[in-house]
Structure formats: C-alpha cells, structure tokens
LOMARKOL-576472 format. One line per 4 residues: number of its first residue (from 1); their letters; for each residue x, y, z negated of C-alpha. Coordinates in pm, 1 decimal. Each point is the difference from the previous one (the first is absolute). Layout:
BEGIN
NUM	A	X/Y/Z; ...
END
This chain:
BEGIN
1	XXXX	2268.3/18021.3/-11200.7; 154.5/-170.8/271.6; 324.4/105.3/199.4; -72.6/113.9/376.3
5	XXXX	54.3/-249.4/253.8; 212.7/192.6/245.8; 81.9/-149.3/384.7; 191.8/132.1/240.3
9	XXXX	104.4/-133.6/385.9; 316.6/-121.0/-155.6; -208.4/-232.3/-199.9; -111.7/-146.6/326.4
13	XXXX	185.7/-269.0/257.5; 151.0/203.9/271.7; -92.3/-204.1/342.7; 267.6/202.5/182.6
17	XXXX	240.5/-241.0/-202.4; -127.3/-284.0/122.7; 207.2/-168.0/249.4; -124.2/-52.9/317.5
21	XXXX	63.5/-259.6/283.5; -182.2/-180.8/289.1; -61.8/-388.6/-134.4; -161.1/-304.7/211.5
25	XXXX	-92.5/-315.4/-77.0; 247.3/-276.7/133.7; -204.5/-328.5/137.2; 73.6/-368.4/37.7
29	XXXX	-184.7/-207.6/234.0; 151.5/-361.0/-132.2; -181.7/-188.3/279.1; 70.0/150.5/328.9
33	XXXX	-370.9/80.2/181.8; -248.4/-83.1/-289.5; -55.7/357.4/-82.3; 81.4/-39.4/-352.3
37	XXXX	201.6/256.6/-157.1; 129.9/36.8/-341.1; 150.9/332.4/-164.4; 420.4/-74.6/-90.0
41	XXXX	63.8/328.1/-60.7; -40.1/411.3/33.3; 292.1/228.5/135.6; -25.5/302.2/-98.8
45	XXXX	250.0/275.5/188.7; 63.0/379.2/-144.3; 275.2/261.7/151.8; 324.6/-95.6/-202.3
49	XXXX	-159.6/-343.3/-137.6; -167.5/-341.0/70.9; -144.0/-306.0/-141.0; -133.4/-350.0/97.8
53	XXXX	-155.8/-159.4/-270.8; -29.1/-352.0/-6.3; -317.7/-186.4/-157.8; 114.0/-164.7/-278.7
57	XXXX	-192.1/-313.7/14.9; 122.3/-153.2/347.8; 33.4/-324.4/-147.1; -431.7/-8.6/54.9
61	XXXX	104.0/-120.5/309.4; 119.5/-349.7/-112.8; -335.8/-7.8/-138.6; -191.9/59.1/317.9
65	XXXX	247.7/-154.0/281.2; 128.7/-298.1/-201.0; 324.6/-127.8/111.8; 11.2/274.2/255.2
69	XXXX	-47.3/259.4/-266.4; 395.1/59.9/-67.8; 64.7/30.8/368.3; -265.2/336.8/-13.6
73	XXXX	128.4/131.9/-338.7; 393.0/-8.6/204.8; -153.8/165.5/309.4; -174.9/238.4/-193.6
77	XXXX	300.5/125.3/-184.7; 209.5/-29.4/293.2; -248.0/238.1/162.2; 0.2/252.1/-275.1
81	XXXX	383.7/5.5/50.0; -23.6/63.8/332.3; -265.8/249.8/-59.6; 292.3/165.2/-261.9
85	XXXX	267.4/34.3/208.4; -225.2/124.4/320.0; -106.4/292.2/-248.5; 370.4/98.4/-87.6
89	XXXX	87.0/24.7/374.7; -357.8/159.1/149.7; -184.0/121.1/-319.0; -377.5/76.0/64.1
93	XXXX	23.4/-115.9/354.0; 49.5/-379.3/-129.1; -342.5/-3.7/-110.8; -163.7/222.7/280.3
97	XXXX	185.0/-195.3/270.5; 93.6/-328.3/-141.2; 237.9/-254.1/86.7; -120.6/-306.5/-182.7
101	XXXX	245.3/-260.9/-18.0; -235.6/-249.7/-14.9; -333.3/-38.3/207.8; -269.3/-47.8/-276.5
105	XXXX	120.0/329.2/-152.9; -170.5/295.5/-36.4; -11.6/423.5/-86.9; -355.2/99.7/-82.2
109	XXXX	-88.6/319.8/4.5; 203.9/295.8/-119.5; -186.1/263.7/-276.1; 80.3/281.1/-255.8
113	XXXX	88.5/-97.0/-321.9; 132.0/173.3/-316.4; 104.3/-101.4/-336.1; 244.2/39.0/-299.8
117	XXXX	272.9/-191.7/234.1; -8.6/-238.3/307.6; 5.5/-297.5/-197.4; -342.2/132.2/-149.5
121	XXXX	-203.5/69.2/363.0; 145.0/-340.2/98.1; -60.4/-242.7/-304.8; -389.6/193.4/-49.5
125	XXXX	-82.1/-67.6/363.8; 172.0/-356.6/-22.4; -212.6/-88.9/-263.3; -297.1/95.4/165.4
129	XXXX	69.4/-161.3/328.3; 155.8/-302.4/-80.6; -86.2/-336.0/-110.0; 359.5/-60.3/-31.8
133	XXXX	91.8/279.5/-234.4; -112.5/-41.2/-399.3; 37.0/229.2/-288.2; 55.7/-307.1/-207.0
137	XXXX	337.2/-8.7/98.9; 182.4/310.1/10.8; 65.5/126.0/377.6; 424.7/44.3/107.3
141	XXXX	190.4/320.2/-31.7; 76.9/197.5/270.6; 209.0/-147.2/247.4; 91.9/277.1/185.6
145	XXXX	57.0/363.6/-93.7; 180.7/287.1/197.4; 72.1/-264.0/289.2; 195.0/-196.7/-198.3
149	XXXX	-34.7/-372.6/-27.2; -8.7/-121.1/-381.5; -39.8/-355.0/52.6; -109.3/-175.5/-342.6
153	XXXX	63.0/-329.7/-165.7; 220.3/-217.0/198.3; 246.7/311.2/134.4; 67.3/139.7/-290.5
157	XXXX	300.4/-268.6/-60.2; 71.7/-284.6/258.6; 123.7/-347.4/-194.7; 28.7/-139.4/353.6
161	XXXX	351.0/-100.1/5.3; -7.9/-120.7/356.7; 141.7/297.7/144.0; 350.2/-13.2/-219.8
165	XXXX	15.0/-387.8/67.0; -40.1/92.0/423.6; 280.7/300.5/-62.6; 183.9/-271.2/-191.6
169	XXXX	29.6/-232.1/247.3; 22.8/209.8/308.3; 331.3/171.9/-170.7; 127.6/-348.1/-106.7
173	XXXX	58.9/-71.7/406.7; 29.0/353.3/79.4; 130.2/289.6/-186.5; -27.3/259.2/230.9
177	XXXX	-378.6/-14.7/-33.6; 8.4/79.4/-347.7; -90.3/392.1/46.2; -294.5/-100.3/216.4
181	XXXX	-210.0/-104.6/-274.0; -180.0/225.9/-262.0; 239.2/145.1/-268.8; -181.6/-165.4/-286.3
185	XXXX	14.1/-331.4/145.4; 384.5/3.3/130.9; 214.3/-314.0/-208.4; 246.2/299.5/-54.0
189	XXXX	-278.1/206.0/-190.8; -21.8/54.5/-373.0; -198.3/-341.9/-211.1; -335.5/82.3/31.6
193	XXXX	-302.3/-160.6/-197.3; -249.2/118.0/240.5; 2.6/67.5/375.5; -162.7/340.7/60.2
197	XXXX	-230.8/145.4/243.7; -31.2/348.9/18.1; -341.9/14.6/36.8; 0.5/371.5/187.1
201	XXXX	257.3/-99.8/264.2; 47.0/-218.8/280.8; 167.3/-334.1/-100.4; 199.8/-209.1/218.9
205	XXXX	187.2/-251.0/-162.6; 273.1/-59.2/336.9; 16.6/263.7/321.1; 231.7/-164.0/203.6
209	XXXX	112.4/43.7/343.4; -201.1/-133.8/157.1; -233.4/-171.5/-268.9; -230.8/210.5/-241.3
213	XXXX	-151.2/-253.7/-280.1; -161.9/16.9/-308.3; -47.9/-344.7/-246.7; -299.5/-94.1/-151.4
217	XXXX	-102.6/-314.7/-220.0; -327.6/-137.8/59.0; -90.0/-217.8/-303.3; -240.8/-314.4/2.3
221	XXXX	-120.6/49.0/-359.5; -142.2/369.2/85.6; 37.0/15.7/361.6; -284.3/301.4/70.5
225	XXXX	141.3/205.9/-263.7; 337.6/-11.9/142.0; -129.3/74.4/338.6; -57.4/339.8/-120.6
229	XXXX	356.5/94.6/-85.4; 100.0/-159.3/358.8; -270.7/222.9/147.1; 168.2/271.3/-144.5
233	XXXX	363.8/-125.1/121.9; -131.8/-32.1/358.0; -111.5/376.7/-5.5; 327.0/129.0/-104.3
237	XXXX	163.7/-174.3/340.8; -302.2/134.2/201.7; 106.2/367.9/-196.2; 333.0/-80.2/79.1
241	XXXX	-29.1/-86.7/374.9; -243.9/261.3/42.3; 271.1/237.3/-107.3; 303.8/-118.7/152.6
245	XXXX	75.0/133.3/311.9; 94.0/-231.9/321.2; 329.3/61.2/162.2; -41.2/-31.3/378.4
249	XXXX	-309.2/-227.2/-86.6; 214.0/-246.8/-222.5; -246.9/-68.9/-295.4; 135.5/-262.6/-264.4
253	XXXX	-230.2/-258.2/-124.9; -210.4/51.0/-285.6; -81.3/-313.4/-201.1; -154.0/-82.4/-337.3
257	XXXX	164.9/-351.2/-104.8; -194.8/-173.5/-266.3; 117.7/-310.3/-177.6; -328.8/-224.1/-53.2
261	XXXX	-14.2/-410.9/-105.1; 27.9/-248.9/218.0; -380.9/-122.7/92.0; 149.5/-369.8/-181.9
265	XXXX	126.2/159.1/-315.9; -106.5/-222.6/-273.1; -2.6/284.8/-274.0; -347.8/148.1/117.9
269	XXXX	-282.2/-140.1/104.6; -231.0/-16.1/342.3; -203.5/286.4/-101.4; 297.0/250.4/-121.9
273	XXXX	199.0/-101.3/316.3; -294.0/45.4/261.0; -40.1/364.3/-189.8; 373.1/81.5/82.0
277	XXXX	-98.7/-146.2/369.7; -301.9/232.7/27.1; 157.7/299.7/-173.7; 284.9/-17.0/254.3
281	XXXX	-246.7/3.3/307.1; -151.7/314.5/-144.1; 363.3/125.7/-48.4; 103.7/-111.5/366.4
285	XXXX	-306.1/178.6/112.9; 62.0/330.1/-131.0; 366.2/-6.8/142.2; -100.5/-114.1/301.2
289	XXXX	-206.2/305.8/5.4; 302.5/246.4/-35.6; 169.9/-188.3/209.2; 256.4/-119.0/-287.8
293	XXXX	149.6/-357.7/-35.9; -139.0/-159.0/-343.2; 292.9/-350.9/-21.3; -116.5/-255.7/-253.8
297	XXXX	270.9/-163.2/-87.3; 102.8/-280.4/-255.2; 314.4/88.2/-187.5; 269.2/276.1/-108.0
301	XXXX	225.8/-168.3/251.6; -236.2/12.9/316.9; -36.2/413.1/-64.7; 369.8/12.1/-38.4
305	XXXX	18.3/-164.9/353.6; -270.2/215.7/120.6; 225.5/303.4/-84.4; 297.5/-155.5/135.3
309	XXXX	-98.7/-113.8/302.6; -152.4/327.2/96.2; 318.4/204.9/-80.8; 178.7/-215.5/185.0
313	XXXX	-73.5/210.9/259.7; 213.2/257.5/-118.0; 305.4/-174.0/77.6; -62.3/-132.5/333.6
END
C-alpha cells in the first residue's frame, strides 16, 4: 500500500509574490531613415525599483556594420546610460515620455509583466525579442536596484592615476588649491594603491572656484572600453551641475579633461589611434549635448595649466 499523496495551496507558486513592473522594449535604428530597428535592450520599471537590461551580445554589430560596428555598440551603451539615469530622476515617465538622447533611439510599447524579480521579466522578454541578446552567454546583473547606481567592472577600483598626477602638479605651483581636489587624490593624503570611486556618489575629482573638472584617460590600446568609464565621469559633472545651485546666475564651468595620444604617437598604430579619434567624437557629442566641455588634452602638465589658468580668476 502506497502513502497518500497529499497537496495543499501552499504546495503551489503564489502569483501575488511575483513582482510586478511595466517593461518596454528599447530600439536602435543604426542607420538614420532605413526603417531598420534592432532590440538593445528592455527597461523594466516597478514602484521602489528599476532595471535596463542590456543585450549581451552588442558586439553582433561589428559583424553586421563592419568598421562602423564599434561606433553603434558605443552609442548603444551610451544610450542605455542615458536611459539609466533618466529613470532615477523621472521613473515610469522616462519610458512613457521619453527623452532620447540620441535620434535613432527608441521606447516601444509599455505592458504588464510579472516574475520572480525584474531581472527575470526583463532577461525572458530580452531573449525573446532580441537578436542581440543570447542565452549562450550569461546576461549582466542588475545594474540598478532601489535607485541606486551600482556601476560594474571598471568602477569598482579606478587604476587611473591621472587624477593624483593633475593634483600633483597643480599643488606643486599652487598650494592653496590643494583642498579643491578630491580627498583621496590630495599629495597630502595617505599612500594609496588604488584611486577609488565610490560608485553610489557623485565624484568630482577638483570643484574649484570657478572650475569644476573631473580627469579621465582615454587609452589607444582599448579606447571603446574606456569610453565607458568617461561616460560615466561626464554624468557625475552633469549630476553635479544639475545640483549646484547658481548664485545670481554665476554657474562655474563644468569640464571633463581627458588625456588621449597625440594622433603621431609612434606606440600605436593607424587603426588604434583613429579609434581614440572616433571614440572622442562620440564623447564630444554626448557633452555637447548637456551642454558640458569634454578638453582632450595631451599631458599631465596641460591639465595642470587648465586648472591654473582657470583659478586664476580667483585672484584677479
């Protein structure tokens, strides 16, 4: 004799545990005016919570655009950022009124969805709708959780030593600018192995008087990679501007300074140096569109003088 099978509701998934959130497909239309349209992500936005997942196999793009391709995989990130940071200030409204920061972006339409968690409705519906997106290769984590930004990868620690060099140099030829800079990067600061970026905060590496600047390093060898931690540099000044308020409409400058090589530097080639050219006119062009100043510049000593020169001000 068998034992009794006995079932009860508790046995059974609950679907009032599922969360629940409004999602829509995010769009790319790489060539402006043919029509064609390819899924780069889904959004998905709950009461207290949001995602954007990103499809995890962007790099399909090289395959289908060629030399153009790593021009599309930047703007499609770039536009996924964007797409972030709209969220954290409007919420659902970012996807039922968008603000694309770029014109061959779009929101499809917004539906239902429910799941064990937000990274589920996204990553199912991603895989259904996009060419881009592959369960071969596992999809990211959450980005973004409670409105807070957890950036991954490069932000967790920043080897960039440019910053420390620029505070270096400024405070060589002027002391008194020493407390401008970030604490971590100050010459007077403890020995540090790595430079940190809190990845939850704002980070400004100099507020001056008149000057606000952050320092970035854009590298020939991986020039699209490192676009993405200057992407997120440039959004902390925009955060920071946004915030600051104007005293009797006296608004300091806001400018990303990025060290890149000289266009003759014989330690890269044509093709890594033309990236760094093209990856800066992508970078220009999202400045340009939050009205920010993005300076290429060539050396430790020309951001020094940068700094310099616009303090000056504070003593005339």
């Amino acid at each position: 004799m068998t034992d009794k099978i006995s079932l009860s509701l508790e046995d059974f998934p609950n679907p009032s545990s599922d969360v629940h959130g409004k999602w829509a497909p995010i769009y790319l239309e790489p060539i402006m005016g043919s029509g064609e349209r390819l899924t780069i992500g889904v959004a998905v936005v709950a009461e207290r919570d949001f995602i954007v997942l990103k499809a995890n196999m962007l790099s399909r793009f090289q395959c289908l655009y060629g030399n153009a391709g790593a021009g599309v995989v930047f703007l499609a990130e770039a536009a996924l950022d964007a797409l972030r940071f709209d969220i954290t200030k409007r919420g659902l409204e970012a996807l039922t009124e968008p603000h694309p920061p770029i014109a061959g972006l779009k929101i499809g339409d917004i539906r239902n969805g429910a799941g064990r968690s937000l990274e589920a409705i996204a990553e199912t519906w991603l895989l259904g709708l996009s060419s881009l997106a592959s369960t071969a290769k596992s999809l990211p984590q959450k980005l973004f959780q409670d409105s807070e930004l957890i950036v991954e990868e490069a932000r967790s620690h920043v080897k960039d030593r440019l910053p420390l060099l620029v505070a270096e140099e400024v405070v060589a030829k002027r002391p008194g600018l020493g407390s401008f800079f970030r604490s971590e990067i100050r010459p007077d600061s403890h020995p540090k192995k790595h430079i940190k970026i809190q990845p939850h905060k704002v980070n400004i590496d100099f507020t001056g008087s008149y000057l606000v600047a952050n320092f970035c390093t854009l590298s020939a060898a991986r020039p699209f990679h490192a676009a993405k931690e200057i992407k997120m540099r440039l959004w902390d000044l925009k955060l920071s501007r946004d915030s600051s308020p104007s005293a009797l409409g006296f608004v300091r400058d806001h400018e990303l300074l990025v060290h890149r090589p000289a266009n003759d530097d014989p330690g890269y080639n044509e093709k890594q140096l033309a990236n760094v050219t093209e990856a800066l006119q992508e970078l220009e062009d999202q400045a340009d569109k939050e009205e920010l100043r993005l300076r290429p510049l060539y050396s430790v000593t020309e951001m020094a003088q940068r700094i310099l020169l616009a303090e000056s001000a504070a003593n005339s």
